[in-house]
C-alpha positions as CSV (number, residue, x, y, z in Angstrom):
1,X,-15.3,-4.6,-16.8
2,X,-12.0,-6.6,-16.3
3,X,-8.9,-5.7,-18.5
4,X,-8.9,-8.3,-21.1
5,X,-5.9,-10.0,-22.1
6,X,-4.1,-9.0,-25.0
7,X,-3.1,-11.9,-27.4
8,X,0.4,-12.7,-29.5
9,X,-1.3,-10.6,-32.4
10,X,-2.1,-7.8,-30.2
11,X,1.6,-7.7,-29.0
12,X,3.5,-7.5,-31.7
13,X,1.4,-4.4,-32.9
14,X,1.6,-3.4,-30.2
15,X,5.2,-3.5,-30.5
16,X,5.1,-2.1,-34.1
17,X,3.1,1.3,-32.6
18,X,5.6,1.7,-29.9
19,X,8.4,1.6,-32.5
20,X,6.4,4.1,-35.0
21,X,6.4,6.4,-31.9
22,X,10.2,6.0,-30.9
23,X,12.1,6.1,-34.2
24,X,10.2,9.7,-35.1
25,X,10.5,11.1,-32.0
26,X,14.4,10.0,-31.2
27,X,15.2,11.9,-34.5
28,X,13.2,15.2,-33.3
29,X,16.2,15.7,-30.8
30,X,19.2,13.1,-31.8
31,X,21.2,15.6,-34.1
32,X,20.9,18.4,-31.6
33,X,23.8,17.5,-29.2
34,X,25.8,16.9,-32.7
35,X,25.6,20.0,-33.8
36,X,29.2,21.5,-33.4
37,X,30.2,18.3,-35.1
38,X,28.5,18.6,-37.5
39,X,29.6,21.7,-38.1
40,X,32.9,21.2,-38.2
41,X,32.8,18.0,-40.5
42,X,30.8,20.2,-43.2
43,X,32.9,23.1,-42.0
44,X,29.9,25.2,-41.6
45,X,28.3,28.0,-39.2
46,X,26.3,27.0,-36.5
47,X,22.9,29.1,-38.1
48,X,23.7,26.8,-41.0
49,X,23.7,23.2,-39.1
50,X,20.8,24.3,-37.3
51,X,18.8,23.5,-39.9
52,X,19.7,20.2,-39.7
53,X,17.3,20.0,-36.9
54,X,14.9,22.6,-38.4
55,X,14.4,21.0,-42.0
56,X,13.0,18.0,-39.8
57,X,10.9,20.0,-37.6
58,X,8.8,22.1,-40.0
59,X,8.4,19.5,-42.1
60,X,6.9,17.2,-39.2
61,X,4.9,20.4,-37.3
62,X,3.1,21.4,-41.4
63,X,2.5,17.9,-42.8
64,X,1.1,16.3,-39.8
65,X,-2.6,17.2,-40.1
66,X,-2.8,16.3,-44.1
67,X,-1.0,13.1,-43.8
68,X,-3.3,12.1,-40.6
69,X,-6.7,12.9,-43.1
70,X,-4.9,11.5,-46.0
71,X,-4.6,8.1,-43.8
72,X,-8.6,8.0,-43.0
73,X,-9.1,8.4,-46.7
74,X,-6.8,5.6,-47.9
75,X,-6.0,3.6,-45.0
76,X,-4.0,4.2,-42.2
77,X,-2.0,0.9,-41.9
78,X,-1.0,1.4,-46.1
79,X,-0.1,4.7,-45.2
80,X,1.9,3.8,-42.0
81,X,4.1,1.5,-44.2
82,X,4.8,3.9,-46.4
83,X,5.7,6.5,-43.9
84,X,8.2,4.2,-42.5
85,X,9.5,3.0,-46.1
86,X,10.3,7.0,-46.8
87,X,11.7,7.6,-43.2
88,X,13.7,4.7,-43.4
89,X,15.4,5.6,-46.9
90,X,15.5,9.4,-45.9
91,X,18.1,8.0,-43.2
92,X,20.1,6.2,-45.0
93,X,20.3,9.2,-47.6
94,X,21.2,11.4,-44.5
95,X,23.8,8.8,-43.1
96,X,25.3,8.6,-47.0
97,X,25.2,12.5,-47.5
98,X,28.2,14.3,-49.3
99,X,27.4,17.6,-48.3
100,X,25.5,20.0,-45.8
101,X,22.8,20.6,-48.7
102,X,22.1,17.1,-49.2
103,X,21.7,16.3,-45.4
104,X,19.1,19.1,-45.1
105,X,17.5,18.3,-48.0
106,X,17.5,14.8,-46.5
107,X,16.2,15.9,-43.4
108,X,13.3,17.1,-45.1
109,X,12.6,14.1,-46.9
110,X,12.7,12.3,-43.6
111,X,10.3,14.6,-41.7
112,X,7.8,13.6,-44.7
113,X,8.0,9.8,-42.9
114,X,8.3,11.1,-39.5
115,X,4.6,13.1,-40.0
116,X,3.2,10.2,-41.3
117,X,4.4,8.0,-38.2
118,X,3.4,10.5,-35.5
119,X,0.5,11.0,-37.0
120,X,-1.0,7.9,-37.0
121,X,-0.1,5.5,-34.7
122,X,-2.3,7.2,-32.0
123,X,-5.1,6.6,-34.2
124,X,-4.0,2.7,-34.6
125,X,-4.4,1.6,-31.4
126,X,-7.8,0.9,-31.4
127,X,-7.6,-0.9,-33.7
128,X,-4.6,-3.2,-32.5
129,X,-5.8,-3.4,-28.6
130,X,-8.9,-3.8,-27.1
131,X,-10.9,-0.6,-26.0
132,X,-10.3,-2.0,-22.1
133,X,-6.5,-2.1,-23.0
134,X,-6.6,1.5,-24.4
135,X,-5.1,3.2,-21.9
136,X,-2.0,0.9,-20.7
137,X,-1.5,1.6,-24.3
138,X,-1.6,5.4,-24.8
139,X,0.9,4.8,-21.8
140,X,3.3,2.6,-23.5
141,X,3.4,5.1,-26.8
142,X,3.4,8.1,-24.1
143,X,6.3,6.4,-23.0
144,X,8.3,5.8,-26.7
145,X,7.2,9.8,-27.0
146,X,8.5,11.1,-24.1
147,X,11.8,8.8,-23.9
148,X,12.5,9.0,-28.0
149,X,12.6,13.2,-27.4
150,X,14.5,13.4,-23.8
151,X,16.8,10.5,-25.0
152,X,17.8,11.8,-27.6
153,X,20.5,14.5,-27.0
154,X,22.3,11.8,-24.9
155,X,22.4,8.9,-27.2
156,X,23.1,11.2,-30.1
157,X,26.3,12.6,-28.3
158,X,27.5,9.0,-27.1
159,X,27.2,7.4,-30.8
160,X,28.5,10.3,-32.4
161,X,31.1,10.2,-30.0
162,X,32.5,7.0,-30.6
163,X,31.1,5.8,-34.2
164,X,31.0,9.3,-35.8
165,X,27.9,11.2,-36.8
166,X,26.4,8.7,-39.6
167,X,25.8,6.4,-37.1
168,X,23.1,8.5,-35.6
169,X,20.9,8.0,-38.5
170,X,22.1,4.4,-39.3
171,X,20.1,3.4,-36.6
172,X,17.0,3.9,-38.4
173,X,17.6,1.6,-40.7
174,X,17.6,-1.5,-38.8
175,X,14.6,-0.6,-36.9
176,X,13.0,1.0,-40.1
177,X,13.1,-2.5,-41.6
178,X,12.3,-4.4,-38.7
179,X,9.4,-1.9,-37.9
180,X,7.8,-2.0,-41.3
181,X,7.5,-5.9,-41.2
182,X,5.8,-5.8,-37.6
183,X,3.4,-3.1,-39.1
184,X,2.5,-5.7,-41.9
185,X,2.8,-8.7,-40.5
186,X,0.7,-7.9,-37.5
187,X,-1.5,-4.3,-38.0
188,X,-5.1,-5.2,-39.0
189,X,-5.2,-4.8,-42.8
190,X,-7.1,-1.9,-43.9
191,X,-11.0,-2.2,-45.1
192,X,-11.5,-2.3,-49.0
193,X,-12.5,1.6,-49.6
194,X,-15.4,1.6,-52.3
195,X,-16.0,5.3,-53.0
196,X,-12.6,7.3,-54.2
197,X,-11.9,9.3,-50.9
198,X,-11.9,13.4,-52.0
199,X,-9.4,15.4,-50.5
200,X,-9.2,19.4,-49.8
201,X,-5.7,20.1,-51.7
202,X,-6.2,23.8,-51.4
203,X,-7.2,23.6,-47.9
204,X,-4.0,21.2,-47.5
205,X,-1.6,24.3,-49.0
206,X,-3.1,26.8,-46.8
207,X,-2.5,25.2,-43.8
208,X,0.9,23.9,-44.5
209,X,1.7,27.6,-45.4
210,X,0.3,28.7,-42.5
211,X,2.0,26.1,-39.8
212,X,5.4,26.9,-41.8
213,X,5.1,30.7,-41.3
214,X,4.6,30.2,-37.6
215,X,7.1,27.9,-37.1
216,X,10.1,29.6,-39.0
217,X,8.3,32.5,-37.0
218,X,10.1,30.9,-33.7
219,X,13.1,30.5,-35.3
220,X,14.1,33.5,-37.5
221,X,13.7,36.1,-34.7
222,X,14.7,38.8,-37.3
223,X,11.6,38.2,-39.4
224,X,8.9,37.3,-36.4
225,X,6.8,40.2,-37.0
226,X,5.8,39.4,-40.4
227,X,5.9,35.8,-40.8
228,X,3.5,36.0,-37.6
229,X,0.8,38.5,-39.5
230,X,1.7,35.8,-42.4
231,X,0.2,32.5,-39.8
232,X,-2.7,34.7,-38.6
233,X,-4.2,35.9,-42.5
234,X,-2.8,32.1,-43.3
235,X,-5.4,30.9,-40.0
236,X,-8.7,33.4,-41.4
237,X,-8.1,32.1,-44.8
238,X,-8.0,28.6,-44.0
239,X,-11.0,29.0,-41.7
240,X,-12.8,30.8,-44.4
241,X,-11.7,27.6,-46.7
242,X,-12.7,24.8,-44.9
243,X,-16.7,26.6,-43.6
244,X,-16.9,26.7,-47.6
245,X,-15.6,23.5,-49.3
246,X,-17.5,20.1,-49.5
247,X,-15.2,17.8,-47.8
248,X,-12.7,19.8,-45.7
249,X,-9.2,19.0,-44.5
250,X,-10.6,19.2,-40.9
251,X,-13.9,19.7,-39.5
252,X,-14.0,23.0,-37.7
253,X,-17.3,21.5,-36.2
254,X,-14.8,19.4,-34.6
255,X,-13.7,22.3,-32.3
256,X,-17.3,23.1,-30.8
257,X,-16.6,20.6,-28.6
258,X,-14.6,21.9,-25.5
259,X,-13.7,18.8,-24.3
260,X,-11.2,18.3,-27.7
261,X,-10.2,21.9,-27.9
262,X,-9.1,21.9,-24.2
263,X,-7.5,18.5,-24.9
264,X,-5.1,20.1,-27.6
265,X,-4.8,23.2,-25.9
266,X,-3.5,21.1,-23.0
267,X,-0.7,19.2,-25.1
268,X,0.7,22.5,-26.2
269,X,1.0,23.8,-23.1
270,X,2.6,21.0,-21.3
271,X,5.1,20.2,-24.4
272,X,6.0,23.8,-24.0
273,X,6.8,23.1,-20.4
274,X,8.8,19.8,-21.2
275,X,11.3,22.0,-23.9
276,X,11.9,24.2,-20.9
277,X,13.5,20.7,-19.4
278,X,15.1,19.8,-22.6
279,X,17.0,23.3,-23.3
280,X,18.3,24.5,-20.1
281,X,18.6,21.5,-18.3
282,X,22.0,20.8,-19.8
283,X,23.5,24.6,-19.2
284,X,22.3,24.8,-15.6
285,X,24.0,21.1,-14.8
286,X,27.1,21.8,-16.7
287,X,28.0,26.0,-16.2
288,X,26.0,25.8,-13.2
289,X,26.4,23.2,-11.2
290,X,30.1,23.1,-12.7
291,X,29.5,19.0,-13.7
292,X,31.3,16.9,-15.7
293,X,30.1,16.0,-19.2
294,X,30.0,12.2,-17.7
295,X,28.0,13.5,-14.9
296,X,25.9,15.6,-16.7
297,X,24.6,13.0,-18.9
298,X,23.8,10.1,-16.4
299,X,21.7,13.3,-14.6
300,X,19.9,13.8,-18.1
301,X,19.6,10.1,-18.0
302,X,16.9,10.5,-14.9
303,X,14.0,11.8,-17.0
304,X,14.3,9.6,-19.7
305,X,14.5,6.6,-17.3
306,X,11.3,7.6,-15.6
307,X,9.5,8.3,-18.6
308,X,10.4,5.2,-19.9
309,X,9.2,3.4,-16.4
310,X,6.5,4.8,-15.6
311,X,4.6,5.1,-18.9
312,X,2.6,2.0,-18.9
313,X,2.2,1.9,-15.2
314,X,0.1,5.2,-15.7
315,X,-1.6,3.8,-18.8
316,X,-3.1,1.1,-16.1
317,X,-4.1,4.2,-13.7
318,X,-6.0,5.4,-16.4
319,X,-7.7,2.2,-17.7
320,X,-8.2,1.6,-13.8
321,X,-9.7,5.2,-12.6
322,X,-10.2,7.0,-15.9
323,X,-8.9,10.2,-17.5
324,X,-11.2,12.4,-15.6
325,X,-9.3,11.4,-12.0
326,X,-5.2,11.6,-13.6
327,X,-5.2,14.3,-15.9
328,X,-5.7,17.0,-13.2
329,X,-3.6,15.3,-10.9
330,X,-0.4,14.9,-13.7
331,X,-1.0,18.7,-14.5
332,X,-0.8,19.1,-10.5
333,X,2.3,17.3,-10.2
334,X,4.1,19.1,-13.2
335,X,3.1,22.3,-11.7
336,X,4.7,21.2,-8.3
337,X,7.7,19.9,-9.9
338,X,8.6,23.2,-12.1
339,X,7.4,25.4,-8.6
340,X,10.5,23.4,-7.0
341,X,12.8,24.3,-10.0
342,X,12.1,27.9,-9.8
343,X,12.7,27.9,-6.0
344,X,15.0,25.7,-4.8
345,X,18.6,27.1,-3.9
346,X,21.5,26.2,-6.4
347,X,23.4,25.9,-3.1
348,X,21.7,22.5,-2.2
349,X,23.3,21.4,-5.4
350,X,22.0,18.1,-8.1
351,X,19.2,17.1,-5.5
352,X,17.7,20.5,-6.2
353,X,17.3,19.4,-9.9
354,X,16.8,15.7,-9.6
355,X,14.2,15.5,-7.3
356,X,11.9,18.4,-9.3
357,X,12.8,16.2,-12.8
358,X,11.8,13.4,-11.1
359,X,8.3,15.0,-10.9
360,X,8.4,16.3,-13.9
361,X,8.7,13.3,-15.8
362,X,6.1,11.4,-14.0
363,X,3.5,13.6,-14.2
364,X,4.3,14.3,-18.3
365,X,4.2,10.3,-18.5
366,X,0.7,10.3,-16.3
367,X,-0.5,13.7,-18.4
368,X,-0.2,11.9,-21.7
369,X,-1.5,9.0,-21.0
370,X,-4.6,10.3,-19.8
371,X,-5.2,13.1,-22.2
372,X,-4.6,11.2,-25.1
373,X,-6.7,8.1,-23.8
374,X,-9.6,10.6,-23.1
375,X,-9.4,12.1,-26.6
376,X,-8.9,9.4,-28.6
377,X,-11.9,7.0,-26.5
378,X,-14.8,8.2,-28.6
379,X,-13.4,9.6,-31.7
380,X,-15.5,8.1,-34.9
381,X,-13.4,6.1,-37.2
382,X,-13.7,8.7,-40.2
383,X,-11.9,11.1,-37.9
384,X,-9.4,9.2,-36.0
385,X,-6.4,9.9,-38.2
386,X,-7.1,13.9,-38.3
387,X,-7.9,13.8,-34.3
388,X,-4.7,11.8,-34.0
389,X,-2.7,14.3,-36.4
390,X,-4.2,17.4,-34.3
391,X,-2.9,16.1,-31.2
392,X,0.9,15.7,-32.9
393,X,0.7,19.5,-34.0
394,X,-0.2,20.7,-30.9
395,X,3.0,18.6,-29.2
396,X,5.3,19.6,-31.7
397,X,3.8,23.7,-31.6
398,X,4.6,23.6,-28.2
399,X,7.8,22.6,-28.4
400,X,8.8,24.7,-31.3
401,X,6.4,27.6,-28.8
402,X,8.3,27.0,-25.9
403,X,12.2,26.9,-27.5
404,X,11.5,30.2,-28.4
405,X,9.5,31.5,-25.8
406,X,11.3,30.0,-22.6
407,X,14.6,31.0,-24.4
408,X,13.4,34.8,-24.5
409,X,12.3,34.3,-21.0
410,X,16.0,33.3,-20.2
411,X,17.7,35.3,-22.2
412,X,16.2,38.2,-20.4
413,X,17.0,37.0,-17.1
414,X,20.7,35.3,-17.2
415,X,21.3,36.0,-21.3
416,X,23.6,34.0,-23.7
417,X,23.4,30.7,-21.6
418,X,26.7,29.6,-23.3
419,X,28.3,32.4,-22.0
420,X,26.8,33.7,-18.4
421,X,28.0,32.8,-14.9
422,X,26.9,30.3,-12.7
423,X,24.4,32.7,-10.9
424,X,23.0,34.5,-13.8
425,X,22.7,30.7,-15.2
426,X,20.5,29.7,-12.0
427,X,19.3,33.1,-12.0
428,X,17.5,32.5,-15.6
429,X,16.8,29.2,-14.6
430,X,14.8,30.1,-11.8
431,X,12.5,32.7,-13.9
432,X,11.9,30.3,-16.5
433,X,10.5,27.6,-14.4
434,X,8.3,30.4,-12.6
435,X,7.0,31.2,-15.6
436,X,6.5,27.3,-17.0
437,X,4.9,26.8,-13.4
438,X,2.3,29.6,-14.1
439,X,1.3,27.6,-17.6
440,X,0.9,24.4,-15.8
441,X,-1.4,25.8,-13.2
442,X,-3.3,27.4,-15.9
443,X,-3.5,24.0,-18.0
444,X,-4.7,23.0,-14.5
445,X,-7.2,25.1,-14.6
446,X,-8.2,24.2,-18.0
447,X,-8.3,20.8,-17.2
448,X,-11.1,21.5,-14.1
449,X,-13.4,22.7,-17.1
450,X,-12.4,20.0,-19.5
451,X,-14.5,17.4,-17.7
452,X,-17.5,19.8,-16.9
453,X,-18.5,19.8,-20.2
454,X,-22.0,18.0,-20.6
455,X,-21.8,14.5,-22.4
456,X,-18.5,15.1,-24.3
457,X,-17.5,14.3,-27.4
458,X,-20.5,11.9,-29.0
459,X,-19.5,9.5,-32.0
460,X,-20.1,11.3,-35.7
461,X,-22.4,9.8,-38.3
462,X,-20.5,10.5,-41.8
463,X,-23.5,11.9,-42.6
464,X,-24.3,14.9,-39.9
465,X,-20.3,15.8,-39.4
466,X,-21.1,16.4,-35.9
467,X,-18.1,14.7,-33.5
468,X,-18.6,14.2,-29.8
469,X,-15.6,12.3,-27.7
470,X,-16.8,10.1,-24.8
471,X,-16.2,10.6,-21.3
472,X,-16.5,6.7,-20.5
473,X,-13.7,5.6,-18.4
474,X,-11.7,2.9,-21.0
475,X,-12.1,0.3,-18.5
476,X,-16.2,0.7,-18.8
477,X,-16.0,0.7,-22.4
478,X,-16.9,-2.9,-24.6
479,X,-13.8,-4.2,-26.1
480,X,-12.9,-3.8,-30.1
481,X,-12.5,-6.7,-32.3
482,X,-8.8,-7.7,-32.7
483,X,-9.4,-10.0,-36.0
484,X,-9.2,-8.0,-39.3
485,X,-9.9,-4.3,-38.0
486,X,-13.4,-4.8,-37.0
487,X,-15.1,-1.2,-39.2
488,X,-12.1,0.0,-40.2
């Protein structure tokens, strides 16, 4: 059927998603080109600023799946707004903060918000667009992902640059405030809830243990071992939790279905791919390439720009041809574009790079589109928040997975990028984008059995638990209501 038009309503929420998906994902990368400032205006060690960026991660990677249920239980759009009210006020503490302790603690605070945001704003879109629109939408918040993580290392070193390092987390606050109105002023209100909504709180502190382990498992190299034997007993136990209790946290029935489990598995391996992009990038342009810091950044700048293009032009490609036709084809392309960053001679200088980014980002910007268009399509509204959270921890697993696995990879091959020489810096570049070439020709491969998977993912009755996603083609699918939320 033809794409239907959206209306002023539909726009400006619209708008208010793409903003939910921007302001959370600049701050998962903004402080990181800080950092040496950072540590020198708390005259501190660089381990110790690192958790600047930490405190925010872990918070986001074990909250995101029992904020994302919390939201189906007591409406997403209440719980939206509150999200932005905390990550909002959490910047303003940061920008404010008197010490390293507080900014951390901060930090923290504002991951809470930032879970809450990532989590659900996938899960709001059908409910702001219609079905028909779905995918020009996944596009545009593909986009705000994508641009909000690669951008922000640039923009963070050109404010702190020239307004100091508050200003980084200023900037929330404007679009906090502005973002919280558009949320209530043109979101669908939630439906009235009649029955108090139970919640697995044990389940909950499992899993958040759990996540936490394996993430400071990626970061504390000196304690990876155990805190990895901690995740996996943390993974049985919570398995072993949810098969027992009433009303679980999520429904491990939920990954029976292959087309959801390859869906997720798929986000973690292309996210860890795209870190490969955002960590040695820099090095290899700067102590490889011997460019200017000027120069460095307007090559940085490339990605970004093309994400930010091309996002809701491959949201159409998808409502057009459906996710069954791009999502191989993106995984294609990213494989391509990594094969010509592990081959291509330094000697042919930035066209070796920018041509292979340029790939790179257009096939991430087609990839997420499509996958998250396919997943979402069918997904009952009961379990829309928790699919929607389970798709954020996958992106933000990979990218904690692949910061620490693509920086063993190079450490082996060129080690300490701040200190090696040009050619053992396009030595290690070259191995790592072997090996992320290798994972996106086996998420190619998963992606060829994704589709071939019977009827999909079926719609679940609250009262079976049983959750099927559809394979229909958004563009085939019978628009949503746009009035008050239709069964929300």
């Amino acid at each position: 059927m033809p794409r239907e038009p959206l209306n002023t309503s539909a726009r400006w929420a619209l708008t208010s998603l793409a903003l939910s998906m921007l302001m959370p994902s600049l701050d998962t990368s903004i402080a990181n080109a800080g950092l040496p400032m950072l540590a020198a205006a708390f005259d501190a060690t660089f381990q110790q600023v690192q958790w600047i960026v930490l405190a925010y991660l872990l918070t986001v990677t074990t909250l995101i799946v029992s904020v994302g249920r919390l939201g189906d239980g007591i409406g997403r759009r209440r719980l939206l707004l509150i999200g932005i009210g905390v990550f909002t006020a959490a910047s303003l503490c940061c920008a404010l903060a008197p010490g390293l302790g507080w900014l951390i603690g901060a930090r923290a605070v504002q991951g809470v918000g930032a879970a809450i945001m990532f989590a659900l704003t996938v899960a709001l879109v059908a409910d702001a667009v219609p079905k028909s629109r779905a995918g020009s939408a996944m596009g545009l918040l593909a986009t705000m992902s994508a641009t909000g993580t690669t951008l922000g290392p640039s923009l963070g070193g050109l404010l702190m640059a020239h307004l100091g390092w508050h200003s980084i987390f200023l900037l929330n606050v404007p679009l906090g405030l502005l973002n919280a109105w558009l949320v209530y002023r043109y979101l669908p209100a939630d439906r009235a809830i009649s029955t108090r909504v139970a919640f697995d709180y044990f389940g909950t502190g499992v899993l958040v243990l759990t996540l936490a382990a394996y993430a400071l498992a990626m970061t504390l190299t000196g304690l990876a071992l155990p805190l990895l034997l901690v995740s996996a007993c943390g993974a049985g136990l919570f398995v072993f939790i949810e098969m027992r209790v009433k009303v679980p946290l999520i429904r491990l029935s939920l990954f029976a279905d292959r087309r959801l489990s390859s869906s997720l598995l798929l986000t973690l391996l292309v996210t860890t791919v795209m870190m490969t992009t955002l960590v040695f990038g820099p090095f290899y342009l700067s102590r490889g390439l011997g460019l200017s810091s000027a120069t460095v950044g307007l090559v940085l700048s490339i990605g970004p720009l093309l994400a930010a293009f091309g996002g809701v032009p491959a949201g159409r490609l998808v409502d057009r041809f459906g996710a069954r036709r791009i999502v191989p084809g993106a995984l294609l392309g990213l494989a391509c574009g990594c094969g010509l960053l592990a081959s291509l001679p330094m000697s042919l200088g930035v066209f070796a790079y920018v041509l292979p980014i340029a790939m790179v980002a257009v096939s991430y910007a087609l990839f997420q589109a499509a996958n998250n268009t396919g997943l979402m399509a069918g997904v009952s509204q009961d379990q829309r928040g928790v699919v929607s959270a389970l798709l954020g921890l996958a992106r933000n697993l990979g990218l904690i997975t692949g910061a620490a696995v693509m920086g063993a990879v190079f450490a082996l091959a060129a080690g300490d990028p701040t200190e090696a020489p040009a050619a053992a810096i396009a030595s290690g570049l070259h191995t790592t984008f072997a090996v992320a070439t290798a994972i996106a020709f086996m998420a190619l491969i998963i992606s060829r059995t994704q589709f071939n998977c019977g009827s999909g993912l079926a719609r679940e009755s609250g009262e079976s638990g049983n959750t099927v996603l559809t394979d229909t083609p958004p563009s085939r699918a019978s628009p949503l209501p746009q009035g008050n939320g239709g069964d929300r």
